[in-house]
C-alpha positions as CSV (number, residue, x, y, z in Angstrom):
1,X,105.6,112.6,94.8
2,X,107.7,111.9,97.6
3,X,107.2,110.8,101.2
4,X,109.5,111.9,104.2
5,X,110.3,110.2,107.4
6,X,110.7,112.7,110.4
7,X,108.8,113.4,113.4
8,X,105.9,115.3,115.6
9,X,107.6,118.7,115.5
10,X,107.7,119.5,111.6
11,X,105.9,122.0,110.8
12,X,104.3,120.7,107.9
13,X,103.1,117.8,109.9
14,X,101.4,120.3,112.6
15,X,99.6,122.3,109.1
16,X,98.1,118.9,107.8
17,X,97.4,117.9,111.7
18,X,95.0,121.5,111.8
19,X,93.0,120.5,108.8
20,X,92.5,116.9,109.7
21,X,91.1,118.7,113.1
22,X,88.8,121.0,111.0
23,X,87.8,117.9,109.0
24,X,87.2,115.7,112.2
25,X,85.3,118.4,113.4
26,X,83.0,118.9,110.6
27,X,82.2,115.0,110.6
28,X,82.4,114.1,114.1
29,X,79.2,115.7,116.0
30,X,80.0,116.8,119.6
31,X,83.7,117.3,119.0
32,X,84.5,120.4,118.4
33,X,84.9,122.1,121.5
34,X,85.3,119.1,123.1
35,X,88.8,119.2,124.3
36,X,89.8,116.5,121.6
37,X,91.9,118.0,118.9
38,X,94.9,116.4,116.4
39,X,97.2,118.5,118.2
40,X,97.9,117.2,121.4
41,X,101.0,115.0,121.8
42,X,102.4,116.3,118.0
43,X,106.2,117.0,119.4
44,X,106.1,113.8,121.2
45,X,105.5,111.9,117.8
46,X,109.3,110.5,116.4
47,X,108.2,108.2,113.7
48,X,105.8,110.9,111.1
49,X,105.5,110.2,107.5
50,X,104.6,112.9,104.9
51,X,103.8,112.6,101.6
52,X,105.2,115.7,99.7
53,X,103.8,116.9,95.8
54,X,106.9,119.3,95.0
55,X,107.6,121.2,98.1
56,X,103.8,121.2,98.9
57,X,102.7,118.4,102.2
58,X,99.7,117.3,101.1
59,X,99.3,113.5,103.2
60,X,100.6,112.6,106.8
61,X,100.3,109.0,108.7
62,X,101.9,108.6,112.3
63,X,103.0,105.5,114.4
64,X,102.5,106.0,118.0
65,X,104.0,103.2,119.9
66,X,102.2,103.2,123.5
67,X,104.5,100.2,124.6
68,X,106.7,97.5,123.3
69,X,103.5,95.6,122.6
70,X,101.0,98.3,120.8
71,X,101.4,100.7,118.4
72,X,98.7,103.0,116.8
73,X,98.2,104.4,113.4
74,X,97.7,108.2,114.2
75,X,97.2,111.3,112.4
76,X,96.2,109.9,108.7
77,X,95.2,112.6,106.2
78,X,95.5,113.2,102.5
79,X,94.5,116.6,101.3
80,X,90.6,116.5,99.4
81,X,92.6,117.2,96.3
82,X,94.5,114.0,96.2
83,X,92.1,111.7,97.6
84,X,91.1,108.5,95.6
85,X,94.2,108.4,94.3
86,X,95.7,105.0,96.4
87,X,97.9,107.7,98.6
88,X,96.3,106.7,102.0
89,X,97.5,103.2,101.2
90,X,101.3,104.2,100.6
91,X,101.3,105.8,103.6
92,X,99.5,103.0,105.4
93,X,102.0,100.8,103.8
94,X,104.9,102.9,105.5
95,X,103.8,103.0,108.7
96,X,102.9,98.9,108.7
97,X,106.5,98.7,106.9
98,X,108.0,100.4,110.0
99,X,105.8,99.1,113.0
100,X,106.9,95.5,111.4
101,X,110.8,96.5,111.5
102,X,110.0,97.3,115.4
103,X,109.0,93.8,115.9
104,X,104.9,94.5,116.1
105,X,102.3,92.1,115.1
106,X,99.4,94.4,114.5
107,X,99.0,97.4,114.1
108,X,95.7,99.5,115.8
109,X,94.0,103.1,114.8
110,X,91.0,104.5,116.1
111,X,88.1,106.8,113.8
112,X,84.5,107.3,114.0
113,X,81.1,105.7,112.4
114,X,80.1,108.9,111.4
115,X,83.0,109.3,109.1
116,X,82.3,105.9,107.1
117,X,84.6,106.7,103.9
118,X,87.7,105.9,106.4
119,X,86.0,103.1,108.0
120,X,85.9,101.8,104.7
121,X,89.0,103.1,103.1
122,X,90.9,101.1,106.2
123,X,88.8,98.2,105.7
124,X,89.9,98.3,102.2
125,X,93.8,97.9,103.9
126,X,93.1,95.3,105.4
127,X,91.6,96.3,108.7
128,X,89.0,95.2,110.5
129,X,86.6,96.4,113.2
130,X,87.3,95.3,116.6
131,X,85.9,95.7,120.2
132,X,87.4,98.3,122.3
133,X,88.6,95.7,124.8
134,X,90.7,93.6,121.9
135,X,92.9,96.7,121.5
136,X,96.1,96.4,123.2
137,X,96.9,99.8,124.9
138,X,95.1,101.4,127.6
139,X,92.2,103.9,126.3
140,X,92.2,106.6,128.4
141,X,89.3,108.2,126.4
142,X,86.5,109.3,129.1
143,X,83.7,106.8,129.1
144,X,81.3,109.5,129.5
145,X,82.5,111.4,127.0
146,X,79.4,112.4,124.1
147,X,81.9,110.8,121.2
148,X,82.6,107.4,122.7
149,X,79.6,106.4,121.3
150,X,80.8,107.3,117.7
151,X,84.7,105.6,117.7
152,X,85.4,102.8,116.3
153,X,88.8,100.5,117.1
154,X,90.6,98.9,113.9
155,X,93.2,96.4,113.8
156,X,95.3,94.5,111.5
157,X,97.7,91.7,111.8
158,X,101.0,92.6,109.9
């Protein structure tokens, strides 16, 4: 296995990005339909890392910098084949690596309580659950929005 450095307009990326979607939506009541998809923003992404078993992508991780003073994990899958298998963690570990080399601090993501496995596969990275407010960036998520409720804000000190 290998892992690539490249950016938001692969197209391998924008495959893994659809079945996160169809994941998130299957896990995540209220969202499909809701407007809120993996996609948006993908050709904007520069720093994408893919983790690649022959020629097959079958893992992605994303750091989004929002300024000079946040950055966000983004876009973390690993296909249900591979999973329990440490692979989230070497990606994890790439993104960290390269948020660090930028001169960050910490590094934030966002997911939802009703997918607990990655609550607790981050938390098992060292991450830790944090209020809304503590995160760095602006959220322009919709309060009003029915999935609000359901996100929760990680962060870790790097």
């Amino acid at each position: 296995m290998k892992i690539v450095h490249t950016n938001g307009r692969n197209k391998d990326f924008y495959g893994l990005c659809e079945r996160l979607d169809a994941s998130l939506n299957d896990n995540a009541p209220g969202r499909k339909g809701s407007g809120m998809n993996s996609l948006s923003k993908l050709d904007e992404m520069n720093d994408v890392f893919l983790l690649y078993k022959g020629k097959r992508a079958i893992g992605s991780a994303g750091l989004w910098q929002h300024s000079s003073e946040a950055c966000e994990l983004v876009r973390v899958f690993v296909d249900d084949k591979f999973r329990g298998r440490g692979l989230v963690g070497k990606l994890v570990e790439r993104v960290e690596r390269l948020a660090r080399e930028r001169g960050f601090g910490s590094v934030s993501l966002r997911t939802y309580s009703s997918t607990p496995y990655a609550v607790r596969a981050y938390e098992k990275l060292g991450y830790a659950i944090v209020p809304a407010e503590k995160i760095k960036y602006k959220d322009t998520f919709p309060k009003e929005h029915p999935l609000t409720k359901l996100r929760v804000f990680m962060e870790k000190e790097i």
